[in-house]
C-alpha positions as CSV (number, residue, x, y, z in Angstrom):
1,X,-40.5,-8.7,3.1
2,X,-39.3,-11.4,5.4
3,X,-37.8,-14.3,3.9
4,X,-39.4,-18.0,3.3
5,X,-37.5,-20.9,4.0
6,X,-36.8,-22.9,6.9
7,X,-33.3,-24.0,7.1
8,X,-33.0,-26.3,10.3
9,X,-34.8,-28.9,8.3
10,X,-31.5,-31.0,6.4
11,X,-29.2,-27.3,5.9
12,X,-26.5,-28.7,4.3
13,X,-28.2,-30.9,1.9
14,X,-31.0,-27.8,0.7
15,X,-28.1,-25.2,0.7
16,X,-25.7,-27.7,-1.9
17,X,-28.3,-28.9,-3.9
18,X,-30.3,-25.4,-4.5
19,X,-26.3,-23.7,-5.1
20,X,-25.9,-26.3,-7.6
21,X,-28.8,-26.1,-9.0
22,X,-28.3,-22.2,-9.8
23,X,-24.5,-23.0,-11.2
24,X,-25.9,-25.3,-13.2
25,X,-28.6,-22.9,-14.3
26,X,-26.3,-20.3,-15.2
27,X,-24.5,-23.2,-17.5
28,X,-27.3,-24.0,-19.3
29,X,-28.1,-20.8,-20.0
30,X,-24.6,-19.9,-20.9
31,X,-24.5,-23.0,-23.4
32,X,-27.9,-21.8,-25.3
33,X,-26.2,-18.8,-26.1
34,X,-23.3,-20.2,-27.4
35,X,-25.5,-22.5,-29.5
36,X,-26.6,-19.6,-31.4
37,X,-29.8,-21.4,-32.3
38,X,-32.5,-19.4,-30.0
39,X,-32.9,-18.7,-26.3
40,X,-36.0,-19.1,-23.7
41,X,-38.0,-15.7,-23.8
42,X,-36.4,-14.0,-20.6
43,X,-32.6,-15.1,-22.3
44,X,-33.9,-13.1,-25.6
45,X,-34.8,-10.5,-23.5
46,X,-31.5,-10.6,-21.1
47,X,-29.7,-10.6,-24.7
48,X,-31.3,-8.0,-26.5
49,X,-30.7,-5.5,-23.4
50,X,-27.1,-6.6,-23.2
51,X,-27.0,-5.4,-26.9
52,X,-28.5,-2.3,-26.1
53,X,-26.6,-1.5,-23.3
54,X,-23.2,-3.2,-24.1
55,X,-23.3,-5.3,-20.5
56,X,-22.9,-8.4,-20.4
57,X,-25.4,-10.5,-20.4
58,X,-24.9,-11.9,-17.0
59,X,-25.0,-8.3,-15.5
60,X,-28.6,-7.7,-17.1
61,X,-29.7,-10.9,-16.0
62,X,-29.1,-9.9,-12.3
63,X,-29.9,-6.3,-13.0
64,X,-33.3,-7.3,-14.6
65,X,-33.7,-9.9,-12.0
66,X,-33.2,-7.6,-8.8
67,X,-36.0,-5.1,-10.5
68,X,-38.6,-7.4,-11.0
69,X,-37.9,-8.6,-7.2
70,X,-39.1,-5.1,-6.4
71,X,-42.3,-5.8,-8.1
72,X,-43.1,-8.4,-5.3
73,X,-43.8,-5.8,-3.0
74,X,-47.1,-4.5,-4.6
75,X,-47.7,-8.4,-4.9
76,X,-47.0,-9.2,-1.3
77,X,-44.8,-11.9,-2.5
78,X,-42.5,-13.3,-0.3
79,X,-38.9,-14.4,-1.0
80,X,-36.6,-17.2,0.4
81,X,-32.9,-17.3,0.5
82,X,-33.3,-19.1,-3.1
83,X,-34.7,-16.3,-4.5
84,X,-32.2,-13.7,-3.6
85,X,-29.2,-16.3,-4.6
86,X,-31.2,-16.7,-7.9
87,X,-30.7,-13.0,-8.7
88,X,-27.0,-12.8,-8.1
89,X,-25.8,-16.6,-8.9
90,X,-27.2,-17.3,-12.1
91,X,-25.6,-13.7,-13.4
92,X,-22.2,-14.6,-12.4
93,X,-22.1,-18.1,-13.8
94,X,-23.4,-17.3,-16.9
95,X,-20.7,-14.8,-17.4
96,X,-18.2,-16.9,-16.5
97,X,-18.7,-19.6,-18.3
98,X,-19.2,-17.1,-21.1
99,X,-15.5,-16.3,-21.2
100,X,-14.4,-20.2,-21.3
101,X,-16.9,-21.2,-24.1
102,X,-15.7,-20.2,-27.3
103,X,-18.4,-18.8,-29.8
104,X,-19.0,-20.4,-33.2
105,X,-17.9,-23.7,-34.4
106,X,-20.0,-26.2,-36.7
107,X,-24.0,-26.3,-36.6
108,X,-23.5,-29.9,-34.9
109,X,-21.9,-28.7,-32.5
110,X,-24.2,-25.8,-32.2
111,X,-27.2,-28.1,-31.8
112,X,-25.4,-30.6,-29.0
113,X,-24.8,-27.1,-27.3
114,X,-28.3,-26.5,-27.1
115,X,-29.5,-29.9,-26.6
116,X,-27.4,-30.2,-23.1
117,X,-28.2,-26.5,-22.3
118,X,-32.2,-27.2,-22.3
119,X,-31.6,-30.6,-20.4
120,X,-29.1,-29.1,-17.8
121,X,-31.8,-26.8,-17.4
122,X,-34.5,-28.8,-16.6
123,X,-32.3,-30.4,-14.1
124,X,-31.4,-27.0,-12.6
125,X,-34.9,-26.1,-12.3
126,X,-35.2,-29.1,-10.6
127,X,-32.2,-29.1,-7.9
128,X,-33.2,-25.1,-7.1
129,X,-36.8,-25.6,-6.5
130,X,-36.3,-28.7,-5.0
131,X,-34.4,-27.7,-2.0
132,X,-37.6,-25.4,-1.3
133,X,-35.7,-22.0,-0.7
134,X,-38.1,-19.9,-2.7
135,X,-38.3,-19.8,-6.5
136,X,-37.0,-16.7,-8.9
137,X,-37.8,-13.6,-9.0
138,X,-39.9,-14.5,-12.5
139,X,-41.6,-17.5,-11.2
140,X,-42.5,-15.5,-8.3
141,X,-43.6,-12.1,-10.5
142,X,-46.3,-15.0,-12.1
143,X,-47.5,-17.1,-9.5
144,X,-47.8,-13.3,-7.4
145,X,-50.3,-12.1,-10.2
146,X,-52.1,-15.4,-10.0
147,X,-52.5,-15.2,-6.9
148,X,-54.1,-11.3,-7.1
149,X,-56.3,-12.4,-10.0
150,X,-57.5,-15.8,-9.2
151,X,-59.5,-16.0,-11.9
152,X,-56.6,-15.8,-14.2
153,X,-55.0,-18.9,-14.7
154,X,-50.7,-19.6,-14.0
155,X,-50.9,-20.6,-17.7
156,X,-52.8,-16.9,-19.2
157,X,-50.0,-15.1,-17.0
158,X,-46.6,-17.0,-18.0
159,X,-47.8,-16.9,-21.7
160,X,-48.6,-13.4,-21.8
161,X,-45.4,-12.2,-19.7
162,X,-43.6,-14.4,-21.9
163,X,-44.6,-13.2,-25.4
164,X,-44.3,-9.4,-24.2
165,X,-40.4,-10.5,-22.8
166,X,-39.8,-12.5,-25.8
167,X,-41.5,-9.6,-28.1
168,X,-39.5,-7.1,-26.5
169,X,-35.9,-9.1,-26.4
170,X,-36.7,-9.9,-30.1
171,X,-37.2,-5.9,-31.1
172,X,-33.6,-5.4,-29.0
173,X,-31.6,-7.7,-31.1
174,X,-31.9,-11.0,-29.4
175,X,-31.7,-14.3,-30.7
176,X,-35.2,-16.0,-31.6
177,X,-34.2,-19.1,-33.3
178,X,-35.1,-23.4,-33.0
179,X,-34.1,-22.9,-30.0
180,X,-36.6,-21.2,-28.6
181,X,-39.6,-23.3,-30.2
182,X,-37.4,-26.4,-28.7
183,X,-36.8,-24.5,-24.8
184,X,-40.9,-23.7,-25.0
185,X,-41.7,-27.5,-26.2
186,X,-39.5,-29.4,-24.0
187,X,-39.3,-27.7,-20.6
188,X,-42.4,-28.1,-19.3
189,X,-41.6,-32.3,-19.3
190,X,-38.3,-31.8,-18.3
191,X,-39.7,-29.6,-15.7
192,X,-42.0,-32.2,-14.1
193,X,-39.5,-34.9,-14.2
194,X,-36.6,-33.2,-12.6
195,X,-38.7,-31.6,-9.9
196,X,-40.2,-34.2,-7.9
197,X,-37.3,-36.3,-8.3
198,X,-34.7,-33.4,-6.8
199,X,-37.6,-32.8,-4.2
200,X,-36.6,-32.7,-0.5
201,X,-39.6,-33.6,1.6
202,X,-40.5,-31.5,4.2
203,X,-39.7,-32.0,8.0
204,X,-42.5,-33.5,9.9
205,X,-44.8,-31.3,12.1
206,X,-45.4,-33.9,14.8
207,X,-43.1,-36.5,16.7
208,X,-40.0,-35.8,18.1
209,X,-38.4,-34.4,14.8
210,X,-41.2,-32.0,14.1
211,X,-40.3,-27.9,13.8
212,X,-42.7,-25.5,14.8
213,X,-43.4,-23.7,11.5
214,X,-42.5,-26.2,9.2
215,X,-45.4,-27.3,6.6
216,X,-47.2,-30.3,6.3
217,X,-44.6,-33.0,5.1
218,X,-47.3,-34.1,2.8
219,X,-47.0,-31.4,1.1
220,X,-44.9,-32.1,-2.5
221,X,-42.6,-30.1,-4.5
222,X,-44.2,-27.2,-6.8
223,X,-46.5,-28.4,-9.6
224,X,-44.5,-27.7,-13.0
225,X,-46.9,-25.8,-14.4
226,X,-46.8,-23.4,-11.0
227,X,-43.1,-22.7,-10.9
228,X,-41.7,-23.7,-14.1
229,X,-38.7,-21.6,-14.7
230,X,-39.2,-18.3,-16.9
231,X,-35.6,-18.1,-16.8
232,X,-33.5,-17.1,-13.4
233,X,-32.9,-16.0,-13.9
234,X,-35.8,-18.1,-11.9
């Protein structure tokens, strides 16, 4: 699979913004779990495996995130630098910041954790998909079947990936809470306005800045309901 992603349009500013995007993902995510209160279905899922296998939950999220990559393939999905980074970023952020949050503490606490951790995400979603280096490996798994089934709808194919994740994750031991019913109500808004504002437009295809290759600079950043983060997982 060759990768998508054109980066002599503005390098430096795509490669910072979609790196801190996915530090800031792994942040959020890492915050949700230290809230205690519920995570997004994939972070159910990513904990109840770590349960079950006594990883951390960082190294399941890039484990679980390198094999549904390899379900592209039969998809004929294509990857961008963003995707790869997605797999192996998010993991070791999460991990990290892991070891410098300390668990517990009062349910205030607990619920400002969890409040920040679903708006950093939003924004994260933002930032990554904004600097137009591919989407996750999850994002990509849905919009791939979409795109084989066109008469099933983004929406039919994230929910029902979603409840089987969040079914499964659930039956391993991991934490279904508020916040889950809170991730599922709010990121969907938060999604549409971090990601045309993080957007970076597209280089032109004519004049004398135009880039062989490049698409049409009308063209704007990902609807939310197309690429909405799953999780990075992404």
């Amino acid at each position: 699979m060759a990768l998508i992603g054109n980066l002599r349009h503005r390098p430096v500013q795509r490669l910072t913004q979609l790196y801190a995007g996915l530090t800031l993902y792994g942040i959020s995510m890492a915050l949700m779990v230290r809230s205690d209160l519920g995570l997004d279905p994939w972070d159910v899922f990513h904990q109840g495996l770590s349960e079950l296998t006594e990883l951390s939950i960082g190294m399941v999220t890039i484990g679980v995130g390198a094999l549904v990559l390899l379900l592209w393939i039969p998809l004929r999905q294509r990857p961008g630098l963003g995707t790869v980074s997605n797999v192996v970023v998010i993991g070791l952020v999460v991990d990290a910041t892991l070891a410098l949050l300390p668990a517990g503490g009062p349910l205030g606490v607990r619920i400002g954790l969890l409040i920040s951790g679903i708006v950093a995400n939003g924004a994260a979603t933002g930032l990554y998909l904004g600097a137009r280096l591919g989407p996750g490996p999850r994002d990509g798994l849905m919009t791939g079947f979409v795109a084989r089934r066109p008469r099933w709808s983004i929406r039919l194919v994230r929910t029902v990936i979603e409840v089987v994740v969040l079914a499964l994750g659930w039956l391993l031991g991991g934490t279904v809470g508020l916040g889950t019913v809170a991730y599922a109500l709010a990121i969907g808004p938060l999604a549409q306005l971090f990601i045309p504002l993080f957007a970076i437009p597209e280089a032109p295809t004519t004049g004398p800045d135009a880039q062989a290759g490049v698409p049409d600079p009308s063209a704007t950043a990902p609807a939310p309901g197309a690429v909405a983060p799953v999780t990075p997982a992404g």
